[in-house]
DSSP file (Angstrom, degrees, kcal/mol; ACC not computed):
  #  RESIDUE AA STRUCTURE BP1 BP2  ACC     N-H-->O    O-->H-N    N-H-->O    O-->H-N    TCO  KAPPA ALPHA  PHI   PSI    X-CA   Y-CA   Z-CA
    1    1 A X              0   0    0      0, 0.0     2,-0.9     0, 0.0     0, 0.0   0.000 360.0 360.0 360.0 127.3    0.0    0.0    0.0
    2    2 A X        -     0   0    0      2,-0.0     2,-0.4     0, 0.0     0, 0.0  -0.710 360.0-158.7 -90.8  92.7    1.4    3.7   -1.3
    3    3 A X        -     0   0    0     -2,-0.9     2,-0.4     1,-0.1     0, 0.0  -0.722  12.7-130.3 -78.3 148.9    0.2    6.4    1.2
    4    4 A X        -     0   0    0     -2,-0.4     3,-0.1     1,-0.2    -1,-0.1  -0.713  22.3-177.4 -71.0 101.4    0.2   10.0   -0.1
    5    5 A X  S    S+     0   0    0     -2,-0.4     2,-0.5     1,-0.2    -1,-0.2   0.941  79.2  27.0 -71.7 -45.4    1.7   12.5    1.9
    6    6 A X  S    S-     0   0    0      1,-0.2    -1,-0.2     2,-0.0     4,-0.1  -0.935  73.9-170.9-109.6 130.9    1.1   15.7    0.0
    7    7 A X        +     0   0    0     -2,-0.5     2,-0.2    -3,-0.1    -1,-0.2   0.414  62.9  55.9-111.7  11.1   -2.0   14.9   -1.8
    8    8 A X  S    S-     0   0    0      1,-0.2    -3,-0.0    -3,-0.1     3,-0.0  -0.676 109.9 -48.2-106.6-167.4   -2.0   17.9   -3.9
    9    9 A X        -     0   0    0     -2,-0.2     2,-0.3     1,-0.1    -1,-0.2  -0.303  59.1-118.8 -33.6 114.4    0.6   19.2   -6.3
   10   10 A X        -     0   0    0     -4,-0.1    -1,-0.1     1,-0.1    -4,-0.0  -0.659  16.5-159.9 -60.4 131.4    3.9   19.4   -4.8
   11   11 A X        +     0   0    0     -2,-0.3    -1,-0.1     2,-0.0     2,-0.1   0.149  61.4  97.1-116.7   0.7    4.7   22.7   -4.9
   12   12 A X  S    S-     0   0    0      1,-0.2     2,-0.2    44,-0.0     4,-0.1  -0.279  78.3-106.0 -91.8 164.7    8.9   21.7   -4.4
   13   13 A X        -     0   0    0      2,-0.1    -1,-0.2    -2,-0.1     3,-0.1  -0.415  23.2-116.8 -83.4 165.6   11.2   21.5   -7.3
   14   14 A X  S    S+     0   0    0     -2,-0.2     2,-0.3     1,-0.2    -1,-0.0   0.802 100.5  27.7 -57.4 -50.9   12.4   18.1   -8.6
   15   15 A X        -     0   0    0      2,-0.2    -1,-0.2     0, 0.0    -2,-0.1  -0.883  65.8-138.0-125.8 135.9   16.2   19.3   -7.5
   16   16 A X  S    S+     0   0    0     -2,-0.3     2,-0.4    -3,-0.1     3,-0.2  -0.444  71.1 118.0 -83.5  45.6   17.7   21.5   -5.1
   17   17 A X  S    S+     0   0    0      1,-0.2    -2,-0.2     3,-0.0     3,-0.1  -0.964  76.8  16.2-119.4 163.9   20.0   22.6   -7.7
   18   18 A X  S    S+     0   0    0     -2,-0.4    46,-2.1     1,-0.2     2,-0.2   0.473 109.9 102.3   0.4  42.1   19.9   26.4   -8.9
   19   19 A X  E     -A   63   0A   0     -3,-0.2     2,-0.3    44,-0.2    44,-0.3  -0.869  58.3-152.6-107.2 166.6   17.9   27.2   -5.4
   20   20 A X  E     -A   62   0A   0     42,-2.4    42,-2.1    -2,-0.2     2,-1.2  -0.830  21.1-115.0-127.9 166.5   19.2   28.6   -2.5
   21   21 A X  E     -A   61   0A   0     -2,-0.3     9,-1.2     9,-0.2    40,-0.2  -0.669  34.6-178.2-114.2 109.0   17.8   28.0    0.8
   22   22 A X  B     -B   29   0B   0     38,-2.8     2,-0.5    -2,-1.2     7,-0.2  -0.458  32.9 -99.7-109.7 135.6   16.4   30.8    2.5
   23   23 A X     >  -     0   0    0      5,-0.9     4,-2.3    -2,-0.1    -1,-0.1  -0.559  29.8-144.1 -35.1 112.7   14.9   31.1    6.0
   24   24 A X  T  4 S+     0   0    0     -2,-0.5    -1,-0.1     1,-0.2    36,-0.1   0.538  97.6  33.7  -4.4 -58.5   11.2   31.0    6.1
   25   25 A X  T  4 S+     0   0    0      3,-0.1    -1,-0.2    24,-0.0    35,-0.0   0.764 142.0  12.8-117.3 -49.5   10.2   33.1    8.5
   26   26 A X  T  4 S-     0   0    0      2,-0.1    -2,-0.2    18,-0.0     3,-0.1   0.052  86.2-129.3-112.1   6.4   13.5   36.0    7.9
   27   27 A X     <  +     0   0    0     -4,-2.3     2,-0.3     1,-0.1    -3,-0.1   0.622  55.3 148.7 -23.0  76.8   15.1   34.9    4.5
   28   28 A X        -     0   0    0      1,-0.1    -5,-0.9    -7,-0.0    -1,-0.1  -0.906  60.2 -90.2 -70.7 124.8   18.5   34.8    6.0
   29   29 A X  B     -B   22   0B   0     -2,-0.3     2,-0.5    -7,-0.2    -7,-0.2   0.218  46.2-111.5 -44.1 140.9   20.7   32.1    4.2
   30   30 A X        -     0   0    0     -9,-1.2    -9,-0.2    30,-0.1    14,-0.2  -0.703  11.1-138.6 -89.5 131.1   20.6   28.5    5.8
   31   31 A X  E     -C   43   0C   0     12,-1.6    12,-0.9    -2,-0.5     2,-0.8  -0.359  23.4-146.9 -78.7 143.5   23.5   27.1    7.5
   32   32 A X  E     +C   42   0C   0     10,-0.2     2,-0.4    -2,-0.1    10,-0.2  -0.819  29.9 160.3-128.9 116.1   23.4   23.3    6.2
   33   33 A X  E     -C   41   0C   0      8,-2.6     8,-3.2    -2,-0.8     2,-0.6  -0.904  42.2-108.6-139.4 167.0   24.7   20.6    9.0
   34   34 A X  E     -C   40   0C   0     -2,-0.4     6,-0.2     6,-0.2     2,-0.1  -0.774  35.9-147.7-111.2 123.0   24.4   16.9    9.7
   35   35 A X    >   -     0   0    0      4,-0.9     3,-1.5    -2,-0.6     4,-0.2  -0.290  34.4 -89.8 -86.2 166.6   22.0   15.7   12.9
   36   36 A X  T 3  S+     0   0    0      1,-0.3    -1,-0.1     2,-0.2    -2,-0.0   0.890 121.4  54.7 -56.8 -45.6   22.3   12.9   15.1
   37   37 A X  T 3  S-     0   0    0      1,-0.1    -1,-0.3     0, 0.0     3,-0.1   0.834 116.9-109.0 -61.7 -28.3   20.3   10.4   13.1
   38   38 A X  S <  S+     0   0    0     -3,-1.5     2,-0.2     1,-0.2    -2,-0.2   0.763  83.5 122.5  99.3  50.7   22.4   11.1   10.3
   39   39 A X        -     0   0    0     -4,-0.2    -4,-0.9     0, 0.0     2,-0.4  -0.217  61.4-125.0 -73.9 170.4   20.2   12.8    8.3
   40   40 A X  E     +C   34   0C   0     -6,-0.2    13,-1.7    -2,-0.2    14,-0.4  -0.944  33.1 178.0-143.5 147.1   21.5   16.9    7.2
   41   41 A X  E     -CD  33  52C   0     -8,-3.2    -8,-2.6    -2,-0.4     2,-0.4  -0.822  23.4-120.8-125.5 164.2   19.1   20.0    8.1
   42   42 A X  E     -C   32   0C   0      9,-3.0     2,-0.4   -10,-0.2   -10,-0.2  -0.758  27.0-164.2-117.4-167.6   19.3   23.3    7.8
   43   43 A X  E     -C   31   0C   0    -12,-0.9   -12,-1.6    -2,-0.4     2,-0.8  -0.946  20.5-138.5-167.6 123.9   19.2   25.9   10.2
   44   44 A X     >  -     0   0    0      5,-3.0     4,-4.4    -2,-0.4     5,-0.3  -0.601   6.0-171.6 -91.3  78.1   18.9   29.7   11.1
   45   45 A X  T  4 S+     0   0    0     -2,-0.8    -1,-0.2     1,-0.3   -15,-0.1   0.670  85.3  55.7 -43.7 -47.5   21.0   30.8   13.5
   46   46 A X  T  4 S+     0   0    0     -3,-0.1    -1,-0.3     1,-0.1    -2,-0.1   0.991 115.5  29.7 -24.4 -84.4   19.1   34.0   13.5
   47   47 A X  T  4 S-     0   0    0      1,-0.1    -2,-0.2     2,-0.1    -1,-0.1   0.992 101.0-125.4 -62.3 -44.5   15.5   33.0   14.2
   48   48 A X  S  < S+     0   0    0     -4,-4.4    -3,-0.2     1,-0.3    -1,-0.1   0.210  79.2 104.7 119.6 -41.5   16.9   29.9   16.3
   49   49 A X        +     0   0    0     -5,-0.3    -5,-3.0    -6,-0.1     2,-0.4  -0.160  38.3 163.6-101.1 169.8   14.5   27.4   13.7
   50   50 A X        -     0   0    0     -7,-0.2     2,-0.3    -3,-0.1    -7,-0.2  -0.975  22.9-137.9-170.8 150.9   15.4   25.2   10.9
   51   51 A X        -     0   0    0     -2,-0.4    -9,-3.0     1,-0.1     5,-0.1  -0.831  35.6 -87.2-124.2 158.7   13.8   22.1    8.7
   52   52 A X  B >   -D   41   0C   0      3,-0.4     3,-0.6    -2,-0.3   -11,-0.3  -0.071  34.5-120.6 -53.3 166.5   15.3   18.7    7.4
   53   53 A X  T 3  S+     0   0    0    -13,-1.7     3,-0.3     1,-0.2   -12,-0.1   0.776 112.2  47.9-102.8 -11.5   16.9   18.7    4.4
   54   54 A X  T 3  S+     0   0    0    -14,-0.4    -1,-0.2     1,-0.2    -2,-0.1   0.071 112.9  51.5 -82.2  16.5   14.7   16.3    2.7
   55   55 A X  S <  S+     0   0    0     -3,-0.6    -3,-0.4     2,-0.1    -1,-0.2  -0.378  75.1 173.5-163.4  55.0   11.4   18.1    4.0
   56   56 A X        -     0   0    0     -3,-0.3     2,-0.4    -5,-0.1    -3,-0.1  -0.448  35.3-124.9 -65.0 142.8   11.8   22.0    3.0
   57   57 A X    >   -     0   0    0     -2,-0.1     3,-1.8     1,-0.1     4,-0.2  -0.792  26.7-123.4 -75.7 146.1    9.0   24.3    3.4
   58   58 A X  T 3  S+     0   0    0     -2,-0.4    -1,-0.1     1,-0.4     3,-0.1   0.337 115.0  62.6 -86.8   4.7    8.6   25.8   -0.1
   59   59 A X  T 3  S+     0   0    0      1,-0.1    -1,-0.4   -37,-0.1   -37,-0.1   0.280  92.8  72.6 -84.5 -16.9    9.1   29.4    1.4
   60   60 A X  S <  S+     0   0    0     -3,-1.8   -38,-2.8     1,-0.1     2,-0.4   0.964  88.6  74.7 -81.3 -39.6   12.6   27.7    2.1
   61   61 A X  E     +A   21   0A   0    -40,-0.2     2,-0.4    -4,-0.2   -40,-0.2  -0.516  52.7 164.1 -74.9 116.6   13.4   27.9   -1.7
   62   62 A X  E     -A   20   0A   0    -42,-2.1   -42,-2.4    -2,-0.4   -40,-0.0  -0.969  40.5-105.0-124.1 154.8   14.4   31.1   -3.8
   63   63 A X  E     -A   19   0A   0     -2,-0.4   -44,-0.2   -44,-0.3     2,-0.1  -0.323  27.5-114.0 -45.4 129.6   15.8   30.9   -6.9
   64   64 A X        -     0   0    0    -46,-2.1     2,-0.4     1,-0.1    -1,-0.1  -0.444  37.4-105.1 -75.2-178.1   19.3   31.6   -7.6
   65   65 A X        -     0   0    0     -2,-0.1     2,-0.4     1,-0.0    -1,-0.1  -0.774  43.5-112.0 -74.6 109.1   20.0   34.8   -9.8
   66   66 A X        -     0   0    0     -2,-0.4     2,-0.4     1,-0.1    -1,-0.0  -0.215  25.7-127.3 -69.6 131.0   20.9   33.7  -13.1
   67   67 A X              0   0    0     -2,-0.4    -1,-0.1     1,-0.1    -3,-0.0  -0.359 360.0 360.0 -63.6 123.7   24.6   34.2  -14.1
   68   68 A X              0   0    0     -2,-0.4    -1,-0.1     0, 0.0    -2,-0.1   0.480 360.0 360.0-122.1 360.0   25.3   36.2  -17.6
C-alpha cells in the first residue's frame, strides 16, 4: 500500500540545484549541518528554527540569480 503524503501538487522543485535555501520566517541564508540520526538540516542561526533537508518548506526555496 502507497500512502500519499502531499496529496496535492507538490509545490517543491524536482532538484535543489539552482535554489538557495532561505529562512522561512527571515530569508536569511541557511546554515546546512548533519544531525544525530544522520540525516543533514538546515538551520537559522538567526531565528533559532530550521527544517530537514529532505522536507523543505517551499518558502525555504528562492531561486538563484541567473549568471550572464
Amino acid at each position: 500500500m502507497k500512502r500519499v503524503f502531499r496529496p496535492q501538487a507538490d509545490p517543491l522543485p524536482a532538484s535543489g540545484r539552482g535554489y538557495r535555501h532561505v529562512c522561512p520566517h527571515c530569508a536569511q541564508p541557511l546554515t546546512l549541518h548533519d544531525l544525530r540520526d544522520g540525516d543533514q538540516g538546515y538551520w537559522c542561526h538567526g531565528c533559532g528554527c530550521g527544517h530537514r533537508a529532505g522536507d523543505p518548506p517551499p518558502q525555504a526555496l528562492r531561486p538563484l540569480p541567473q549568471a550572464g
